[in-house]
C-alpha positions in Angstrom: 0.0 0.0 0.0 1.6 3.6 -0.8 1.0 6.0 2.2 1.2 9.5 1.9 2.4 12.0 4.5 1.6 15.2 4.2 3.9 16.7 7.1 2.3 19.7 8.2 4.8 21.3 10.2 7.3 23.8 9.0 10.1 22.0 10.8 10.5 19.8 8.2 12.3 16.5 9.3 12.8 17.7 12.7 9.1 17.5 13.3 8.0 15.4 16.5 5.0 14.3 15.1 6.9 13.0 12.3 8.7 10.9 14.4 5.5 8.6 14.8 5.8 8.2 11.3 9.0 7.3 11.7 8.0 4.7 14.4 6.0 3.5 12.3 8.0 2.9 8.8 10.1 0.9 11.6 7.9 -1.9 11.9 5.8 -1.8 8.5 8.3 -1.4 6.3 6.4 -3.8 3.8 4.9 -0.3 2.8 5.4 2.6 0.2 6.1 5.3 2.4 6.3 8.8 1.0 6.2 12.3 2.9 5.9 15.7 1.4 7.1 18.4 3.5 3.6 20.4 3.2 4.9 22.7 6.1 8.7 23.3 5.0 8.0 23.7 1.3 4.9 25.5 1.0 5.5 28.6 -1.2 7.3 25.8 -3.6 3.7 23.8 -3.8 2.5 27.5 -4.5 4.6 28.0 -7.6 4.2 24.5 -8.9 1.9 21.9 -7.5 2.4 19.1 -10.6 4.3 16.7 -8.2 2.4 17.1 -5.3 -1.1 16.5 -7.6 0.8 13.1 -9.3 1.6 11.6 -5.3 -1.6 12.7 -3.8 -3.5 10.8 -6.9 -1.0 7.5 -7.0 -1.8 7.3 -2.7 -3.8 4.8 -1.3 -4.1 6.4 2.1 -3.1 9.9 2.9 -1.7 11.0 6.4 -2.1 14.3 7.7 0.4 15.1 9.9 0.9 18.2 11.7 1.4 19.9 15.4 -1.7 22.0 16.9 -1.5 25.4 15.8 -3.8 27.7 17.4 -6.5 25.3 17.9 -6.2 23.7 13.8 -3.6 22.6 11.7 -0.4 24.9 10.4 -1.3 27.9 8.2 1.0 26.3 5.5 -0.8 23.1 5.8 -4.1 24.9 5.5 -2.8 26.3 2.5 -1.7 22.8 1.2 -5.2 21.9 1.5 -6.3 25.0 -0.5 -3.9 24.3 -3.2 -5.6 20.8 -3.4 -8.8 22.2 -3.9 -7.6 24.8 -6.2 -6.1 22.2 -8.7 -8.9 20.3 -8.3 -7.0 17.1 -7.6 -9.2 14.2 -7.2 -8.7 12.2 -4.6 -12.2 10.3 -4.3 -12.5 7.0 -2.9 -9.2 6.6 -1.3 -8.2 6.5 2.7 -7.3 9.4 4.6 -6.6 9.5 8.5 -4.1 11.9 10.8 -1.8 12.1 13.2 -0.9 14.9 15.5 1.2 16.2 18.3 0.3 18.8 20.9 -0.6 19.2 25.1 -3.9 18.6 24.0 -4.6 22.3 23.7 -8.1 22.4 21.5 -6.7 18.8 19.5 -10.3 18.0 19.0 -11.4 21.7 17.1 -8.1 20.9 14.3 -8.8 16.9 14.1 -12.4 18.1 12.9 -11.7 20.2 10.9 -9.2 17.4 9.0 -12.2 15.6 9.3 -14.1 17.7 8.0 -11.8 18.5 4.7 -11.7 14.7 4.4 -15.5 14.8 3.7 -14.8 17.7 1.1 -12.6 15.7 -0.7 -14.5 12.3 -0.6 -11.9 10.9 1.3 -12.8 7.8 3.6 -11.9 8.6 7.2 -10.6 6.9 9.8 -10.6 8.6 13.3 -6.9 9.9 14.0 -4.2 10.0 16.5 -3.8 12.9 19.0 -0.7 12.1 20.8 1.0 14.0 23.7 4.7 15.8 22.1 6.4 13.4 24.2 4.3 10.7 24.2 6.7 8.4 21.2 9.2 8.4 24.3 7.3 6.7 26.9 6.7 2.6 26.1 3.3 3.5 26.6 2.9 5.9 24.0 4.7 4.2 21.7 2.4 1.1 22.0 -0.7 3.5 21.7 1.2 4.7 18.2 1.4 0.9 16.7 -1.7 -0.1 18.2 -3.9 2.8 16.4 -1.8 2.3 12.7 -2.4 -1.5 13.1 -6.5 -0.2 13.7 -6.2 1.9 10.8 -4.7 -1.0 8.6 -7.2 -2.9 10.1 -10.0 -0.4 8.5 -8.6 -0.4 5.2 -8.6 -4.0 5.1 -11.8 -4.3 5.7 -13.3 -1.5 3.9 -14.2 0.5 6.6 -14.4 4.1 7.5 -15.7 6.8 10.0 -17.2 8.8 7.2 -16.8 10.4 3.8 -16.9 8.6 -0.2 -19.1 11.5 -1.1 -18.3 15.2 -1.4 -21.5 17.4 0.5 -22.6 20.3 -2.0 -21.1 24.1 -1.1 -24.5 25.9 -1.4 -24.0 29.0 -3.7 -24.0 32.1 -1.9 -26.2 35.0 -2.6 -24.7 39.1 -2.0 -26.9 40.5 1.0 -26.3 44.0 0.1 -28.4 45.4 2.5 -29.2 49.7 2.6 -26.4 51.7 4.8 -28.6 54.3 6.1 -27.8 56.8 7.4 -23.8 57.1 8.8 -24.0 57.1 12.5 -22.5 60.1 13.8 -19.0 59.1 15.8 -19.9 60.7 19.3 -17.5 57.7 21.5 -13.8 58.4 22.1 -13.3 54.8 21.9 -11.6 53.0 18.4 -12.3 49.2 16.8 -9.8 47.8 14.7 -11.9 45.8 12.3 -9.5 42.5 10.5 -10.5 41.3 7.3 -9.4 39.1 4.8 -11.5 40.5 2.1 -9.9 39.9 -1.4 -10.3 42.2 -4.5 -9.0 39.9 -6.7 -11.9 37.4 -5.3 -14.3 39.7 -4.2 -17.4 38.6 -1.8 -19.7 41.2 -2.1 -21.7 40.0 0.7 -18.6 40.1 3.8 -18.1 43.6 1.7 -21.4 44.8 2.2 -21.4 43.7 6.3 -18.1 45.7 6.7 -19.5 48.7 4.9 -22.7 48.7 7.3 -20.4 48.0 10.4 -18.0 51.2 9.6 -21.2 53.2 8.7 -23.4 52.6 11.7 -20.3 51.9 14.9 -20.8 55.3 15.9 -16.6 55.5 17.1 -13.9 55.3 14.9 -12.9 52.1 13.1 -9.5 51.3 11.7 -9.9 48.6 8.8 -6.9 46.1 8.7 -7.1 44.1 5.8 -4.7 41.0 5.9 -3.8 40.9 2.4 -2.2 44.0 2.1 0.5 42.8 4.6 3.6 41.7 3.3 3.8 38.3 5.0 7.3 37.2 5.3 6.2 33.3 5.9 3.7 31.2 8.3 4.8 30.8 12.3 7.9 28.0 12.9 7.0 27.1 16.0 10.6 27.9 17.3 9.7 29.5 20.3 12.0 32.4 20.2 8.9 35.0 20.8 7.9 33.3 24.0 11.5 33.5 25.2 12.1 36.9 24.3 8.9 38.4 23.4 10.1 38.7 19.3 9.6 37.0 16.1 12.2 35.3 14.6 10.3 37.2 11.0 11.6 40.5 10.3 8.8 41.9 8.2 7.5 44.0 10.9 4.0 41.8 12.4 5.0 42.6 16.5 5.1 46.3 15.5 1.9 45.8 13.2 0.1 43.8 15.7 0.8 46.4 18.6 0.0 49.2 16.2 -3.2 48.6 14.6 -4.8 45.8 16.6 -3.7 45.4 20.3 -3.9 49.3 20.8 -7.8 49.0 20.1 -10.5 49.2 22.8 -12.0 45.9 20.5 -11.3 44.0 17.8 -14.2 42.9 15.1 -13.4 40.1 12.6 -14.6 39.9 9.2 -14.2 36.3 6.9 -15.6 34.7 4.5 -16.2 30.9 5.4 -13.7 28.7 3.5 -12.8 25.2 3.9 -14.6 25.1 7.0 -12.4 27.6 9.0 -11.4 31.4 8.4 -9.4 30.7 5.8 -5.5 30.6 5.1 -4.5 34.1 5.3 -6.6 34.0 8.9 -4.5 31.4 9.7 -1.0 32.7 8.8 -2.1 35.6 11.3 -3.0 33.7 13.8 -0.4 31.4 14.0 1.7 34.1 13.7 0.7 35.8 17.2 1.8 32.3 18.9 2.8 34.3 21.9 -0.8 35.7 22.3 -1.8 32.0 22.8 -0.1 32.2 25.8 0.1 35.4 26.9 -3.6 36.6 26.4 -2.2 40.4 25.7 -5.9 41.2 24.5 -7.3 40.2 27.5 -10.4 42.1 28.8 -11.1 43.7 25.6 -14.2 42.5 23.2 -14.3 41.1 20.4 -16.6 40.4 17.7 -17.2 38.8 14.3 -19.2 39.2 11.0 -19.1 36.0 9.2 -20.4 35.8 5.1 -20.8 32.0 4.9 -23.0 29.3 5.7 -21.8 29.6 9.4 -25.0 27.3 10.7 -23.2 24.3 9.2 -20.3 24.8 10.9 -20.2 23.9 14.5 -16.4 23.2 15.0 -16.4 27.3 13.3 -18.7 28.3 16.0 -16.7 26.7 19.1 -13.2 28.1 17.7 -14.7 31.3 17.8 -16.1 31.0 21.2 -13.0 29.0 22.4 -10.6 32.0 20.9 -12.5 34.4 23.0 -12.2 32.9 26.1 -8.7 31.3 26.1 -7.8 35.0 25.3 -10.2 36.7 28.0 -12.1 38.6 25.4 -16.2 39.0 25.7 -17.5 37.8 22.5 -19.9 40.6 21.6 -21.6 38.5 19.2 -21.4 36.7 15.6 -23.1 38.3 12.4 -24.0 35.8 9.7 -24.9 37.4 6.3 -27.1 33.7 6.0 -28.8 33.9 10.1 -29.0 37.4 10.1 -29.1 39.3 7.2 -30.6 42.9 8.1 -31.1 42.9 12.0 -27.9 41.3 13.8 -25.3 44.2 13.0 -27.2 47.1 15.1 -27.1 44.7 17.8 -23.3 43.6 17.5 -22.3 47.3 17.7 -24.7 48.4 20.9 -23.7 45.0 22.5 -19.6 45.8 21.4 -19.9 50.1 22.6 -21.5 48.6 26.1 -18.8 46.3 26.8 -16.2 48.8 26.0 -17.6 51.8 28.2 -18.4 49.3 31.1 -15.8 46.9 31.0 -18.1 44.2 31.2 -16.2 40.3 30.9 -17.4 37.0 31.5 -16.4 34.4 33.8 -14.6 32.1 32.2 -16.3 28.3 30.7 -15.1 24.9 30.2 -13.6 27.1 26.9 -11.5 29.3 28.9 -10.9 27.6 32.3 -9.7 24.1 30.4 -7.5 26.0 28.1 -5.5 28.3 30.9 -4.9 25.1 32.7 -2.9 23.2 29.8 -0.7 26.3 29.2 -0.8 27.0 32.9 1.1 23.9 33.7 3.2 23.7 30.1 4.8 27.3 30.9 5.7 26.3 34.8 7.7 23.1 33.5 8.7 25.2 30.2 9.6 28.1 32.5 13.4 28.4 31.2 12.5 28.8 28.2 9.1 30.7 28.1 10.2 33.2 30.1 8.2 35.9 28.7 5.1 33.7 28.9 6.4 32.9 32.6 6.5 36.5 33.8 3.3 37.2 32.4 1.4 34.2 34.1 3.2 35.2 37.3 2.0 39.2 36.9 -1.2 37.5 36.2 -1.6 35.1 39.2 -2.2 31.9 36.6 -0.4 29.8 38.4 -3.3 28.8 41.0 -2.4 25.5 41.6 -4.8 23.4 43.6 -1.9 22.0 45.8 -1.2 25.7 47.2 -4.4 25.8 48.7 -3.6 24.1 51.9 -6.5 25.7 53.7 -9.2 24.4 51.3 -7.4 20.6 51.6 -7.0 20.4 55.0 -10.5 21.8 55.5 -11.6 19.0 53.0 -10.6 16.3 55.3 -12.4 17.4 58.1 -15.7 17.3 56.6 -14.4 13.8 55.3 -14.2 12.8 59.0 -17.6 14.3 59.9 -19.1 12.4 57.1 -17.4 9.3 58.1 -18.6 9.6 61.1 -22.0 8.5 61.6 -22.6 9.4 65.5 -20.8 12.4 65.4 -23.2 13.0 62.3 -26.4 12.0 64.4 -25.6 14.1 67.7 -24.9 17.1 65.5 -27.4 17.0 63.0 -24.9 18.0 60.1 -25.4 17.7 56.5 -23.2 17.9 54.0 -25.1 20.4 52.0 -25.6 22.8 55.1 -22.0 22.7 55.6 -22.1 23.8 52.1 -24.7 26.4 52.4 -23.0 28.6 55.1 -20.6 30.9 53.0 -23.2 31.5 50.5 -25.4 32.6 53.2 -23.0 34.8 54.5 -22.8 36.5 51.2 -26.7 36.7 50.9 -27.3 38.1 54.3 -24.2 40.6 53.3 -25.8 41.7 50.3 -29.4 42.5 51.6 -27.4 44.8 54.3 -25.8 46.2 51.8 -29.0 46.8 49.4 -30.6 48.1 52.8 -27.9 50.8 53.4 -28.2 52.1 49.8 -31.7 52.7 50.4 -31.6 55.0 53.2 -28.7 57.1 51.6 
């Protein structure tokens, strides 16, 4: 059987999730093995993609293999995956799984949305591998590695597969080019930096037409940031330099960009058009380019918003990204603007939603989202500390680092209501309950807050 690898990661051979391939060409070498340096070579695929098209259509299974980028795969591997699409390679019919590497940091958002790609391209899919970065070194992990290719053999074999054989059909989208009204007059002090990816060499009139309403009716001034016209020098290396001094090892200018024109707004409003089931390439390249925010949420506390052209209702893995992003980062999501879910009346309701979060301040408590997210990185940058030390002084600034071993007074005062439960007599003679053992802080605060309430009456 020939398998292709698509290695996603721009370190080329010194990939770590390669190295499970590696593992792997150890102990079936009966197999064509073939890897493509997706990651490493990507502007090369760009200029010529004839040998790329002949190995993709010769494969009998194709293996994506990448690290976790900012909750999907690599810009340059999204942009692989473009390039398929673009030159219309088909590929219909034939195997396709993936491997990754990662701390497990939103894995399940970019093994969907490889699912999801799989589906576009008719690919059969078989459910992938999300390993640890240093999981090949453990006898554990490396059994988990043979024991999930010998599964996906297995599948093959057999004729099997999670899902795809069968492109869906891309409904065509129709321009909402809804009336701008009147322009709102610009009476706050506050300003929005508004990121697009809008193309005029590929224009969607409809994401056009939501900016233009935006910028007409946000009644404070909006800087308009439009990817394209950004001289990217290349996609993020993952080399860790900017978390270990704070710059990127790219010298075409993005930290003094991103500080410029997006940081130093009060909020941030995103503008895409759906493609390939995520924000698109260019979207990606600037993402993975602000690594560093990942980490250190330097956005944190300000809103952000998005207006989407695109068939957004079909896209739940989309929809959590976007949600996830925002609260990794701290950011109140103000609200998403679909030109297909709400055509006419969503925008006025972004922007009042967007100006009263700025002028109040108003955040949410962190969810699963946020809270889940902090934790991974919380207890990556302690071990990682050395060499994240930028990351490191800003979790310690922060007070991230709330580990639940530090709270001595909440453990110790644990295992005294383990004895009282334990204890059935001393249970009986006091009359406790666990739940009104519970109930006395809260009641505290209640009875608090009614004094309180009182006292502002009388004044």
């Amino acid at each position: 059987m020939k398998i292709l690898v698509l290695n996603g990661s721009p370190a080329g051979t010194n990939s770590i999730t390669l190295q499970t391939v590696e593992y792997w060409k150890v102990f079936y070498p009966q197999h064509d093995w073939e890897i493509l340096p997706v990651g490493q070579r990507i502007r090369s695929y760009e200029k010529d993609f004839s040998a790329a098209k002949a190995a993709l259509e010769t494969a009998d299974l194709i293996l994506f293999c990448y690290p976790v980028y900012t909750f999907l795969v690599p810009a340059q591997l999204h942009r692989f995956i473009e390039l398929i699409k673009e030159n219309r390679v088909d590929l219909f019919g034939k195997y396709a799984t993936q491997v990754s590497t990662s701390k497990h940091f939103y894995d399940i958002t970019a093994h969907r949305f490889i699912a999801d790609i799989c589906g576009d391209l008719g690919l059969k899919y078989i459910h992938g591998l999300s390993a640890d970065m240093e999981d090949i070194l453990t006898k554990k992990g490396q059994q988990e590695a043979l024991d999930f290719f010998r599964f996906v053999l297995w599948n093959v074999n057999n004729g099997y597969a999670e899902r795809g054989g069968t492109a869906p059909e891309v409904p065509v989208r129709k321009a909402v080019l809804a009336s701008e009204g009147t322009p709102a007059l610009k009476t706050e002090a506050f300003r929005a930096a508004l990121v697009t990816d809008y193309d005029p060499a590929a224009p969607d009139p409809s994401l056009l037409a939501m900016i233009r309403r935006f910028e007409n009716r946000f009644p404070a001034a909006v800087e308009e940031v439009n990817l394209h016209e950004f001289p990217f020098s290349g996609g993020c290396l993952g080399c860790f330099r900017c978390a270990a001094d704070g710059t990127c090892i790219h010298k075409d200018g993005f930290d003094a960009f991103l500080r410029e024109h997006i940081n130093g707004a009060d909020a941030v409003v995103y503008a895409y058009t759906v493609k390939d089931h995520s924000m698109g390439s260019v979207f990606k390249t600037y993402d993975d380019r602000q690594f560093c925010n990942g980490h250190r949420t330097v956005t944190m506390g300000k809103p952000v918003a998005y207006l989407v052209s695109g068939d957004l209702a079909a896209e739940e893995n989309l929809r959590t990204l976007m949600e996830a992003r925002a609260q990794v980062g701290g950011n109140f999501l103000a609200g998403i603007v679909s030109d297909r879910e709400d055509p006419d009346g969503g925008t006025d309701q972004l922007i009042r939603t967007l100006c009263y979060a700025v002028k109040h301040g108003y955040g949410e408590p962190k969810n699963f989202y946020g809270v889940g997210g902090l934790k991974i990185f919380r207890d990556l940058i302690w071990q990682m500390q050395g060499l994240m030390r930028e990351d490191h002084r800003f979790y310690k600034a922060h007070g991230f680092y709330d580990f639940p071993q530090k709270k001595k007074g909440r453990i110790a005062g644990m295992y005294l209501v383990g004895g009282l439960m334990k204890n059935q007599k001393l249970q009986k003679k006091m009359k406790f309950s666990m739940t009104d053992g519970m109930m006395m802080a809260y009641r505290k605060v209640i009875d608090k807050a009614k004094k309180d309430a009182a006292a502002q009456k009388k004044i």
